[in-house]
C-alpha positions as CSV (number, residue, x, y, z in Angstrom):
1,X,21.4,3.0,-105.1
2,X,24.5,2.0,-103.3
3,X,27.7,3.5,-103.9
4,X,29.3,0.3,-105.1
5,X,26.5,0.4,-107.6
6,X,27.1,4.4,-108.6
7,X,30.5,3.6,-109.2
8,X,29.5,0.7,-111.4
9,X,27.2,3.1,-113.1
10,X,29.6,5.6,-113.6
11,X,32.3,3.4,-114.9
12,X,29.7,2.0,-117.6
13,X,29.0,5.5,-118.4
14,X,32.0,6.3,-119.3
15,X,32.6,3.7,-121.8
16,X,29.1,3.8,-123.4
17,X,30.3,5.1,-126.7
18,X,33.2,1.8,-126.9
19,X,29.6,-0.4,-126.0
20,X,27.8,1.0,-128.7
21,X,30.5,0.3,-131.4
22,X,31.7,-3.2,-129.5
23,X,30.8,-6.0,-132.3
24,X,30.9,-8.5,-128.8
25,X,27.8,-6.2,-127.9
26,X,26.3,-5.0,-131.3
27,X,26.6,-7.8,-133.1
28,X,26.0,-11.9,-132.4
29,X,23.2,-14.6,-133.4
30,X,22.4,-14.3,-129.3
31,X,21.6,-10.9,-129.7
32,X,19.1,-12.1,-132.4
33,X,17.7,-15.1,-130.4
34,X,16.7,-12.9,-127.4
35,X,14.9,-10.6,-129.4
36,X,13.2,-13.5,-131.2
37,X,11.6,-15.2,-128.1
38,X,9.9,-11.9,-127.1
39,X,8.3,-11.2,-131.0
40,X,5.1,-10.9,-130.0
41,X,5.2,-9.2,-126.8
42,X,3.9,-5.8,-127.1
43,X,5.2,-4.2,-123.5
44,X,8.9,-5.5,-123.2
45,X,11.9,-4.5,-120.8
46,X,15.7,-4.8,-121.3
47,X,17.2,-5.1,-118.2
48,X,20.5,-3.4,-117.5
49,X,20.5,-2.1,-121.4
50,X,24.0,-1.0,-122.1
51,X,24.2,1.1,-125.0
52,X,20.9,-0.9,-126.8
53,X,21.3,-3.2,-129.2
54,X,19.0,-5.9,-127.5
55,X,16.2,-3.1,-127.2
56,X,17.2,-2.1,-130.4
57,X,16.6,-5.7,-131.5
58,X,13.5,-6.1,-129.4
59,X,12.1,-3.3,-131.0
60,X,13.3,-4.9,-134.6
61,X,10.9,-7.7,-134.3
62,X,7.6,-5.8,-134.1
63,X,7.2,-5.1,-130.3
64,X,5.5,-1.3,-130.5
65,X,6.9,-0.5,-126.7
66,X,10.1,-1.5,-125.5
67,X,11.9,0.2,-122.8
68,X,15.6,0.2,-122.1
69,X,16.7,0.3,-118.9
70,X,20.2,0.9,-117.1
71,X,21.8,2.2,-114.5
72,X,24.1,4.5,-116.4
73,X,22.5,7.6,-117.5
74,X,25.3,7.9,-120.3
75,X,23.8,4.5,-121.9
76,X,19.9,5.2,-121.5
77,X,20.8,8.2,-123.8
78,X,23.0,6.3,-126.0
79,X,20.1,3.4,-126.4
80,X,17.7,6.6,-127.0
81,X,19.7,8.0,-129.6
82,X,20.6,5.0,-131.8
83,X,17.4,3.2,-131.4
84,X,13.3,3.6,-131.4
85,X,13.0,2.8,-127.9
86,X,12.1,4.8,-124.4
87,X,14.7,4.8,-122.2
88,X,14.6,4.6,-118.1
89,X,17.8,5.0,-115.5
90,X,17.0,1.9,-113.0
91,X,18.8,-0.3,-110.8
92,X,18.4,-3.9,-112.1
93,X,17.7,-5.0,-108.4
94,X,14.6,-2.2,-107.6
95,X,13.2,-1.9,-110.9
96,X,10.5,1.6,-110.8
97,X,7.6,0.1,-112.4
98,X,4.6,-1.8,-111.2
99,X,3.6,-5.0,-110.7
100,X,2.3,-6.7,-114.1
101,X,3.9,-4.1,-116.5
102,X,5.4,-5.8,-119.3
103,X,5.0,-9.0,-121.2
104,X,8.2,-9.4,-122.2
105,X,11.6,-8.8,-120.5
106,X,15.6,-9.5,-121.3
107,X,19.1,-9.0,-120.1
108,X,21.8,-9.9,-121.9
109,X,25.6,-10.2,-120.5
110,X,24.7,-8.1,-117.3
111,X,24.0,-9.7,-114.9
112,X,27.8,-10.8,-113.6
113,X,27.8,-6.9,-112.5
114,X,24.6,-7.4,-110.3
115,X,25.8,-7.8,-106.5
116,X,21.9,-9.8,-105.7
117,X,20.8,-11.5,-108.9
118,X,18.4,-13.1,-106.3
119,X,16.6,-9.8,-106.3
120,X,17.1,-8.8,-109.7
121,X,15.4,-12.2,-110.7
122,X,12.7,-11.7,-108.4
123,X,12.1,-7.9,-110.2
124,X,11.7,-9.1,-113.3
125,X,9.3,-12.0,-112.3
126,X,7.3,-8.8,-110.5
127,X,7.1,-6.8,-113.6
128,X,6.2,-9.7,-115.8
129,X,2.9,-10.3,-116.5
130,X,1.5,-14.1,-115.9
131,X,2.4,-15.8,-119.4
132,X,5.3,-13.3,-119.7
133,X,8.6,-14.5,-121.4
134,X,12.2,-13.7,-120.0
135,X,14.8,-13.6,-122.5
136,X,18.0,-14.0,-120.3
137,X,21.5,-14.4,-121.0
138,X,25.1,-14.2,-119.1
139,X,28.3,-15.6,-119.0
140,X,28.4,-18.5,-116.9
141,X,30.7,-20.2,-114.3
142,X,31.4,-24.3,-114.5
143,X,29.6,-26.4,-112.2
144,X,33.3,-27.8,-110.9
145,X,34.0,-25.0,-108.1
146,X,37.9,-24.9,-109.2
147,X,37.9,-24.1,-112.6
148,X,34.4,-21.5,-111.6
149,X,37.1,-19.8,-109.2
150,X,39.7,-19.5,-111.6
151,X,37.1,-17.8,-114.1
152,X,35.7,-15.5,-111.4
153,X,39.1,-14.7,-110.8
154,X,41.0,-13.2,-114.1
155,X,36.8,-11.4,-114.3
156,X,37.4,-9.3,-111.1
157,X,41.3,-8.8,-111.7
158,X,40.3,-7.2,-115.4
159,X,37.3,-5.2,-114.2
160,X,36.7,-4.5,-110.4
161,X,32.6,-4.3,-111.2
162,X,32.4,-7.9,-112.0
163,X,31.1,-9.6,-108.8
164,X,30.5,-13.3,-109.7
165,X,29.6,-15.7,-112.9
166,X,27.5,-18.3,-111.6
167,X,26.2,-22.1,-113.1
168,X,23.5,-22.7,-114.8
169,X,22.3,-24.3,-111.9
170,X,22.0,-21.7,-109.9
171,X,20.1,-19.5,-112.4
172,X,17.4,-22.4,-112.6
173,X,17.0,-22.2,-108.7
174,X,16.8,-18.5,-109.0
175,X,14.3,-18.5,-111.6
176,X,12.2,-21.6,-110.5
177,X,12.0,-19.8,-106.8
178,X,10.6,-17.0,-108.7
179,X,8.1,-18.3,-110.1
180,X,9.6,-18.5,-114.0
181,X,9.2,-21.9,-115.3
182,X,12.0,-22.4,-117.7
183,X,11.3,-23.3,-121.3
184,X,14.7,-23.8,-123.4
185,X,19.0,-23.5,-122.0
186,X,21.2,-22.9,-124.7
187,X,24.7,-23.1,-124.2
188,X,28.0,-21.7,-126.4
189,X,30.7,-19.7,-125.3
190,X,31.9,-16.2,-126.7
191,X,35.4,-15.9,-128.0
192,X,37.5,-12.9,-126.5
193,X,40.2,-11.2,-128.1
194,X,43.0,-10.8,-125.0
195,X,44.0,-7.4,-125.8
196,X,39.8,-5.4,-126.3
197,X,39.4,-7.6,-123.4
198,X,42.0,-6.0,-121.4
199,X,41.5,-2.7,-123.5
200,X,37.9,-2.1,-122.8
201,X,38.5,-1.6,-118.9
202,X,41.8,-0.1,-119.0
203,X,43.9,-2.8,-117.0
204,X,46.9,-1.5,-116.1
205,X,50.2,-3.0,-117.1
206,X,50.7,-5.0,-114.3
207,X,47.6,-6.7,-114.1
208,X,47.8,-7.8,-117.9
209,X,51.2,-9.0,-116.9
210,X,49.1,-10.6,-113.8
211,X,46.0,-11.7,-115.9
212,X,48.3,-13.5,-118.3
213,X,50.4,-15.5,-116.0
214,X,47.1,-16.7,-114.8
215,X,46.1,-17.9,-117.9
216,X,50.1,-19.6,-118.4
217,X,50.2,-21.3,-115.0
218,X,46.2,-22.7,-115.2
219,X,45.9,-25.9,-114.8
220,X,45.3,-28.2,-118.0
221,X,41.4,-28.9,-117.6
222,X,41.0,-25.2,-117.5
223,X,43.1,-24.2,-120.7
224,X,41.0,-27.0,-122.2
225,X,37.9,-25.3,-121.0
226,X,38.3,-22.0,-122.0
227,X,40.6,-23.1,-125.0
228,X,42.9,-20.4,-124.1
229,X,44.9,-19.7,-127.6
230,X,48.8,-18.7,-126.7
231,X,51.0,-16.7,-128.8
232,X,54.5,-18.0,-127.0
233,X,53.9,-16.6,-123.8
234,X,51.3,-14.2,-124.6
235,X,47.4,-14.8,-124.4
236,X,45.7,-14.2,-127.7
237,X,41.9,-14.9,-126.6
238,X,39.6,-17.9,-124.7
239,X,36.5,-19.1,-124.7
240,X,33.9,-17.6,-122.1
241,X,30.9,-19.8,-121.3
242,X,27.7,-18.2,-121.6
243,X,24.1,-19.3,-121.8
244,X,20.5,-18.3,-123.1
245,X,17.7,-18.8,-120.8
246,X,14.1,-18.6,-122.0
247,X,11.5,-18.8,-119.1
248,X,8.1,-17.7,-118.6
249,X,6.2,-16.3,-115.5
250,X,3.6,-18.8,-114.1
């Protein structure tokens, strides 16, 4: 693992207790959607687990073996504790099981902090059996390169582990190359709360100050975008993209 990665790792640990009680990460009819297009799986994975509560929902609807996997020691043992799953420290990008081993697999709101989704795409179509479903999901950059830069942007300057939010288009070529067919896009967009937002990763003062301004001076299509809410000059919360994949391996 790289060190950018262990740093990554260790800044998720850290925060693993705020993840588990996080009602943006415990809670949501996404959260219940993953888990529903793996019932029936018996062997699943959850990709880059954070504190659980997909695994924990995995688990939920009836599949006997589910495995929850991250990169964080601090969150394996937190997805352990809370719910009835195993638990693995892996690197989303060199996953440490063989070929064929599951029949069902997720990751949900991850994958932003993944420097080669390429690969991490490619690992999950490896550990997937043929027939195999992949429950993805992420926040997602606009296909219009501006307002995608302007997202990308306020991500990295609120948490330096974000590395890029990418279109849906791209996650079709990733998958497609991989041999996952997919099955079913859904699209919606997660409201966030400026100050957990900011909170959560402990942005400094003057990159709130920084973040907001951003969020003032952006241009018109991208407050209408994001529906960024203002309190006079203050951000209250936006709208962040996101979008459910379903795909199966060939």
């Amino acid at each position: 693992m790289s060190d950018e990665k262990r740093r990554t790792a260790a800044q998720f640990g850290s925060a693993a207790e705020s993840y588990f009680d996080s009602e943006v990460h415990r809670l949501g009819e996404d959260r219940e959607t993953l888990a529903s297009w793996c019932r029936g799986a018996t062997r699943a994975l959850d990709v880059a687990t954070g504190a659980g509560h997909t695994a924990g929902a995995i688990a939920d609807v009836g599949v006997s073996s589910v495995v929850a996997a991250d990169a964080a020691p601090e969150m394996v043992a937190t997805a352990v504790r809370e719910y009835p799953v195993a638990g693995v420290v892996a690197d989303a990008e060199r996953l440490p099981f063989a070929d064929h081993s599951f029949d069902a697999a997720a990751c949900r709101i991850a994958a932003h902090h993944f420097p080669d989704p390429e690969s991490f795409v490619a690992e999950v179509a490896r550990v997937l059996e043929p027939g195999g479903v992949f429950a993805f999901e992420d926040n997602v950059a606009p296909e219009d390169a501006s307002l995608a830069e302007f997202l990308n942007g306020v991500e990295v300057l609120r948490d330096p582990t974000h590395v890029e939010l990418h279109p849906i288009s791209r996650w079709r070529e990733w998958f497609e190359a991989a041999g996952l067919s997919v099955e079913a896009v859904e699209t919606a967009a997660i409201r966030l709360q400026f100050d957990p937002w900011t909170e959560r990763t402990n942005v400094s003062p003057a990159d709130r100050a920084e973040l907001e301004r951003r969020f003032r001076e952006a241009s018109d299509e991208a407050k209408a975008l994001f529906d960024v809410e203002f309190d006079g000059d203050s951000v209250v919360s936006f709208a962040n993209p996101k979008a459910l994949i379903r795909a199966r391996k060939e």
